[in-house]
N, C-alpha and C positions, 0 to 999 in steps of 0.2 A: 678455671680450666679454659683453652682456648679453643674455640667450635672451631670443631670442623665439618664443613658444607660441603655436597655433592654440587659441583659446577657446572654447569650443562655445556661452557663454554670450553673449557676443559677435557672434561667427559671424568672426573675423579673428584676423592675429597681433598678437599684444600683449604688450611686456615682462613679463619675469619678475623680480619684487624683493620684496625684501623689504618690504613697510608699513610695517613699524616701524622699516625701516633697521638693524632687529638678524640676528635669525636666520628665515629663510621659513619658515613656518607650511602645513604641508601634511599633509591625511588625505587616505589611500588607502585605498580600501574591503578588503578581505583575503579571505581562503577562510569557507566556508561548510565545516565541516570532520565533511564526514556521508561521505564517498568519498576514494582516491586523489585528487591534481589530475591534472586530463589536459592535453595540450600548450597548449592555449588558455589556458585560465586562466594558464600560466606564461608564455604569452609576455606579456601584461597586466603581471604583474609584475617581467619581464626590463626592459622600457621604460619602467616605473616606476625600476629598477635603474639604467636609462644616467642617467633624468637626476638622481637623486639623486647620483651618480657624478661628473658631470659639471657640476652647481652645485660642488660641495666641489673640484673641479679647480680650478672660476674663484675659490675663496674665497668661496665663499657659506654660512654657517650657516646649518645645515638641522632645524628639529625637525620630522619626519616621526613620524604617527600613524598604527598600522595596527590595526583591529578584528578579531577572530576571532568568525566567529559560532559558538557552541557551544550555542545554541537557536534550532532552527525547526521548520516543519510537517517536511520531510522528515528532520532527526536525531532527532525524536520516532518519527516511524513506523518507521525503520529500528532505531532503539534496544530499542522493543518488540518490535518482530519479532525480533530477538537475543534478548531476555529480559534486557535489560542495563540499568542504568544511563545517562542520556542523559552524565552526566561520564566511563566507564569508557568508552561510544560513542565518545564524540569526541575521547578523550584518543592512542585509536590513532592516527586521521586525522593528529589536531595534530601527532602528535611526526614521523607520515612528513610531511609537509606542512614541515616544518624541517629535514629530512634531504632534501629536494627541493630548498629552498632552497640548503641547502647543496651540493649537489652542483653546482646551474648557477653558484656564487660571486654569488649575490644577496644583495645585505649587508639585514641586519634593522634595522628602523626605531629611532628611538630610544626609542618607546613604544608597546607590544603594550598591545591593550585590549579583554577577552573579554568578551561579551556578558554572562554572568553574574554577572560580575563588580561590574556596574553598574546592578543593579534599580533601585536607592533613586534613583540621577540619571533616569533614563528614569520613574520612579512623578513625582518633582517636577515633569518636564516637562509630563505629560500633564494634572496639577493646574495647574500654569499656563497651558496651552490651554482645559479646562473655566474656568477665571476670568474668559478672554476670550471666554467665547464660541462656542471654533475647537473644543470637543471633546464628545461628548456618548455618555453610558452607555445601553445597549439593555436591555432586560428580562431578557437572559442574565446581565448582569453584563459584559460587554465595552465597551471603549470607542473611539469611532469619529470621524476627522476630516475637520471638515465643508468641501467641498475649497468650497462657496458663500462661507467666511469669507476664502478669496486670492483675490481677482478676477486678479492676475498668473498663477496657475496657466498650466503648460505656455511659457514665457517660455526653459525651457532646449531643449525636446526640438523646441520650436517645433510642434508639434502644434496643428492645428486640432481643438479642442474646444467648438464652439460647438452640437455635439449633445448635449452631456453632459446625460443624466438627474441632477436635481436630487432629492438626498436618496438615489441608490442606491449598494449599499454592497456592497465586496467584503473577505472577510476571510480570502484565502488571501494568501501570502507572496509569491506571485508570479501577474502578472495571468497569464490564460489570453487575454483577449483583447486587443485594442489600442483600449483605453475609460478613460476616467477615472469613479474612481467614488470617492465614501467610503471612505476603508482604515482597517484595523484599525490601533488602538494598542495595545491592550490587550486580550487574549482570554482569555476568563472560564474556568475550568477547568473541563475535561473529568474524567469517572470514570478514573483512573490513571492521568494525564497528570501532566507533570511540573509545577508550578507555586509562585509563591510566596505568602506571607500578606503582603498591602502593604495602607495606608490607602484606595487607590482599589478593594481588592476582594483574593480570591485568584486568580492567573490567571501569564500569562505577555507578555511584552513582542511585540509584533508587529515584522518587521524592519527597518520602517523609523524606526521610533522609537532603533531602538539605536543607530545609523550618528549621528544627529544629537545627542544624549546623548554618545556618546562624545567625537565632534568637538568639540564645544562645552569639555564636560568639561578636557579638555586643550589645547586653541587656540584658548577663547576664544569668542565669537557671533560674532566674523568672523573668517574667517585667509586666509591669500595664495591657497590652489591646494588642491581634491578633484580628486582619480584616480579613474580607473576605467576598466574596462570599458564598449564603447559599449551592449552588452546593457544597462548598467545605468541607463543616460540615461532612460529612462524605462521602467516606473514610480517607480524607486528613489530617484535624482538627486531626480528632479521633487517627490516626496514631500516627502524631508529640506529642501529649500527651502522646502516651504509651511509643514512644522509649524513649520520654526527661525526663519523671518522672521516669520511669524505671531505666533512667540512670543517675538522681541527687538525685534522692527521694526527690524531692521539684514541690511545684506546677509550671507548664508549666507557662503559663498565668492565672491570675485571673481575668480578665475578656474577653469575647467573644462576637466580632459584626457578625452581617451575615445582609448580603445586601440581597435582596429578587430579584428573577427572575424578567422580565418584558414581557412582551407579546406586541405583535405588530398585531394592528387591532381583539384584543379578542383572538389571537392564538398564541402558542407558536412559536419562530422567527426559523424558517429555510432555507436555501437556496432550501429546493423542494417547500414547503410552496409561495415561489415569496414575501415574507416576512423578508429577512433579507440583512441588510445593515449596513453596516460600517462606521464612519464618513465622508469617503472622499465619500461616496456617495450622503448623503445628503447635501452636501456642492456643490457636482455638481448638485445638483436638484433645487441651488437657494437660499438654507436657511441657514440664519447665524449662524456663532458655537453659538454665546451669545445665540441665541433661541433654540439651541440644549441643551444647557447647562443647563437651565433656565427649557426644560422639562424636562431633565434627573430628574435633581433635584425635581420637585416641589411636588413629590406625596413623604410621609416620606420612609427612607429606609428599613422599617416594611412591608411595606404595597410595594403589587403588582403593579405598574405601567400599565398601558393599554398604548402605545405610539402608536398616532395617528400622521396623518398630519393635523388633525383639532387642536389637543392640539399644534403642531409647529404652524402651526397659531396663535393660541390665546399667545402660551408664546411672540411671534414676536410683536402682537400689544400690548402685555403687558411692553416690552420693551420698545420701539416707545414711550409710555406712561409715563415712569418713565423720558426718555432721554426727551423729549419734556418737561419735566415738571421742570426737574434739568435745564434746559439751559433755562426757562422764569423766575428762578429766577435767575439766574447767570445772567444778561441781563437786567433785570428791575430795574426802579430806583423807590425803596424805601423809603419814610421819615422813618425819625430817630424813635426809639422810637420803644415799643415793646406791642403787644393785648395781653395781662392775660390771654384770651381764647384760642389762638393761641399758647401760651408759655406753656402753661398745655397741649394742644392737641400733640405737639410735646413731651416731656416729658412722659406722658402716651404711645405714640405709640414706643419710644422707652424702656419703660418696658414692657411691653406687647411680642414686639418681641423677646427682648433677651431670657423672662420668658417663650417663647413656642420653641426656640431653647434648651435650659436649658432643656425641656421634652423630652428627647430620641431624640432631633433635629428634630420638628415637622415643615416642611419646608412651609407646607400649613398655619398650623397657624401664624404662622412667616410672611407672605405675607400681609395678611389678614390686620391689623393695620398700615403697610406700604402706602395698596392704600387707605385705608381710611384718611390717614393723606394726601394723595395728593388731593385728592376728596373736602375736608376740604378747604387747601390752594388755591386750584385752584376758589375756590366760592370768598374765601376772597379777592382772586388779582382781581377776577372782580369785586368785589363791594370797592375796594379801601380801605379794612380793613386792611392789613398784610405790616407790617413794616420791616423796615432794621434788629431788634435784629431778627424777626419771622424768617426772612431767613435763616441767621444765622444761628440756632435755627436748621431749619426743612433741612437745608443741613448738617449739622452734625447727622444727623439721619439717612440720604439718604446713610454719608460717611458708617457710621458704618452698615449698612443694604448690600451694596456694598463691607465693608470687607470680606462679608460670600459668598454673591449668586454673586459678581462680573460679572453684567451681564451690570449695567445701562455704566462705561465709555467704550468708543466704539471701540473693537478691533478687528474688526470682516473685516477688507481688508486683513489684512495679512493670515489669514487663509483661505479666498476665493482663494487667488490668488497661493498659495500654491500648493492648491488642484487644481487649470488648469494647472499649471504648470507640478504635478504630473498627471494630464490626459494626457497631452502631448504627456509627455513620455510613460507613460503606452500604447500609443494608443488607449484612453478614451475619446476622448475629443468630439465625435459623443455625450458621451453620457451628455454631459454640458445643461443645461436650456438654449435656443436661449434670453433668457432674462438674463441670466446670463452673456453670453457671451459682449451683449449688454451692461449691467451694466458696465464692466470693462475694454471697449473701451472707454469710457469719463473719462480724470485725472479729479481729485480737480480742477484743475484750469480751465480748459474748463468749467466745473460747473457752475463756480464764472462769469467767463466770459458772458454767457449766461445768470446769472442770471441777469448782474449787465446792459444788451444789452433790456434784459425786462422791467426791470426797467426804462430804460432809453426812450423806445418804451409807456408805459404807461405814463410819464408825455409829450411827445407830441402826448399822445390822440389817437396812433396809435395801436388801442385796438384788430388788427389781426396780426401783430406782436406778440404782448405782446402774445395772446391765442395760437398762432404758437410755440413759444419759448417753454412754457410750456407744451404744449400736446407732443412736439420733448424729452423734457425730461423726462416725465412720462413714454414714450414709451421707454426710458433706463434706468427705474427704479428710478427716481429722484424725490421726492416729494416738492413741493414749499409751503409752506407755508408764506401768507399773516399777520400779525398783526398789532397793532397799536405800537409795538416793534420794527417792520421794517418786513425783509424779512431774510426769515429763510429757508434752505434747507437736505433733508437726502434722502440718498440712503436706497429703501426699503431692 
């Protein structure tokens, strides 16, 4: 099925394809890597994650480009105020910031592109702007673009700009108010600022010039789809549009995503608020990345997110649900032979889901015929209806539902244990769940061991043993389940 995306550039849905009829061409803007990421930012690039996910489902080649800013106003201030290096700065951020990734199972793009990396492309650009015209040097040594040279300006954010002061110039990274003004390209060096020796001066690249230099760099003066954050729609979006058309006279990107803000408990997330939090913190509060991931994702990335601890609940025992459900049929013995009913239910729940991915990646709808196909199944294994092909059948459903939201296979130790690891060190670890801690003092194999000591306790009838065993395990997070399949256990 061919997605279709809400286009901010546009203002509608509009398929998603490839131009070149090869591989889709898409930059996503990436971290700014002067801090932790806190949950906001991650959800931006969890939704970035479904549809990468979810093109390569349908067979679509995908070269995705992701920038790393490792120069701005704020990793210069923070870097001196450390007494550090701004590459020794940013290199901690970087590497937790892929250990982040990695814990929500966000796959990394096919090309990482570090701001520093790429002076010499960002210096040729902004020579190419002063040739036409669009760029002009102030008496500091800074270089500045003249937003009078796009009359299109503001065509993404749709912004009435017909106040704009002509000629005024702002040279911070990010506006403070909601104005269009002149931005920096190029910022002339400061006394023990970090900067380079280039033919347009000594200085440092300003951050909208970096986004459009890389993009280009690697996909070209036009490619299919930019990402982002809706935060970034303007000034940021709106910027790289005016220098990169200005400077090919071709369209930037034709098409535009913007992920929407989320709010935490009805209010917008901030550290005065007692409101915001970062993955490693929820991860020391107890709760698994797959359930962090599962809420980021589940509300579409249209639509405002409210993120609760009740929604981490419920995404938690919605997991627990799909996991418990995948492993009684991976486990069950089925006769041969395949229900008509069962074979159409599976089959419909996988059109269904692809067809409300396919709508602007509608992740709630998408859910929705998933647990109904298990609700379905789970009736039919008690009443002894659902055969060997149905399994089959309704796990190839499960697999393909798991290629997008990859929440059901279970990888969520390595990420817990990270995160105490990183408390440790930090001097964090006070602030760990006492049940968390609990949890990750019993291996796998103590588990097995004490399951297999109960088991052994119940068939000689020794039924406070057996109740001993299990209440010692519940109290470190181990839930035992009972069947006529055997015995089955999972860490909450």
């Amino acid at each position: 099925m061919t997605l279709r995306l809400f286009n901010t550039l546009t203002g509608q849905l509009d398929p998603l394809a490839p131009s070149d009829g090869k591989a889709l061409r898409m930059y996503a803007c990436g971290p700014t890597v002067y801090d932790y990421g806190h949950i906001g930012n991650f959800r931006t690039f969890l939704q970035i994650d479904l549809l990468r996910r979810y093109l390569k489902l349908t067979g679509v080649p995908l070269r995705h480009v992701m920038n790393i800013t490792d120069v701005d106003d704020k990793i210069i201030r923070n870097a001196s105020e450390a007494g550090v290096a701004i590459g020794e700065y940013t290199a901690r951020y970087e590497q937790a910031f892929f250990e982040d990734l990695e814990s929500l199972r966000i796959e990394r793009p096919e090309q990482l592109a570090r701001a520093t990396e790429h002076i010499p492309r960002m210096v040729e650009l902004i020579q190419k702007l002063a040739a036409a015209g669009a760029a002009y040097q102030t008496e500091d040594g800074s270089w500045y673009f003249r937003l009078s040279a796009f009359p299109a300006y503001g065509k993404l954010s749709k912004k009435d700009l017909s106040g704009m002061e002509d000629g005024a110039r702002v040279d911070v990274d990010e506006y403070e108010k909601d104005s269009a003004r002149d931005f920096a390209l190029w910022k002339a060096a400061k006394p023990g600022e970090t900067s380079w020796e280039t033919p347009i001066g000594r200085g440092r690249p300003g951050w909208h010039i970096e986004c459009s230099a890389m993009a280009m760099e690697y996909l070209g003066d036009s490619f299919d789809l930019h990402a982002g954050g809706e935060d970034l729609m303007f000034p940021h979006h709106e910027n790289e549009i005016a220098q990169s058309e200005t400077a090919t006279h071709k369209p930037f990107a034709r098409h535009w995503m913007h992920v929407r803000f989320l709010l935490v408990d009805g209010r917008k997330m901030s550290k005065s608020e007692g409101n915001f939090f970062t993955l490693r913190d929820l991860l020391l509060k107890g709760y698994k990345a797959s359930a962090i991931r599962l809420a980021l994702i589940s509300v579409p990335y249209r639509h405002q997110l409210n993120f609760t601890f009740d929604g981490l609940t419920e995404a938690t025992n919605a997991i627990d649900r799909l996991r418990t459900f995948r492993q009684r049929l991976m486990e069950g013995n089925f006769a041969s032979g395949g229900n008509p009913v069962l074979q159409a239910a599976a089959q419909q729940a996988q059109v269904d889901y692809m067809a409300a991915l396919a709508n602007d990646l509608n992740t709630a709808e998408a859910r929705a015929p998933i647990f109904d196909l298990v609700r379905t199944a789970n009736t039919a294994i008690d009443q002894g209806q659902l055969l060997a092909s149905d399994r089959d059948a309704i796990l190839a459903v499960l697999a393909s539902f798991d290629a997008v939201f990859d929440v059901i296979e279970d990888h969520d130790a390595e990420p817990t244990r990270r995160a105490l690891e990183w408390a440790k060190q930090a001097g964090r670890i006070a602030d760990a769940a006492p049940e968390l801690l609990a949890r990750q003092s019993l291996t796998d194999e103590a588990v097995e061991a004490l399951v297999a000591e109960r088991t052994q306790a119940k068939r000689q009838r020794n039924f406070a043993r057996a109740d001993q065993i299990r209440n010692e395990l519940v109290a470190k997070g181990i839930v035992i389940e009972d069947s006529k399949d055997g015995v089955r256990w999972k860490r909450k």
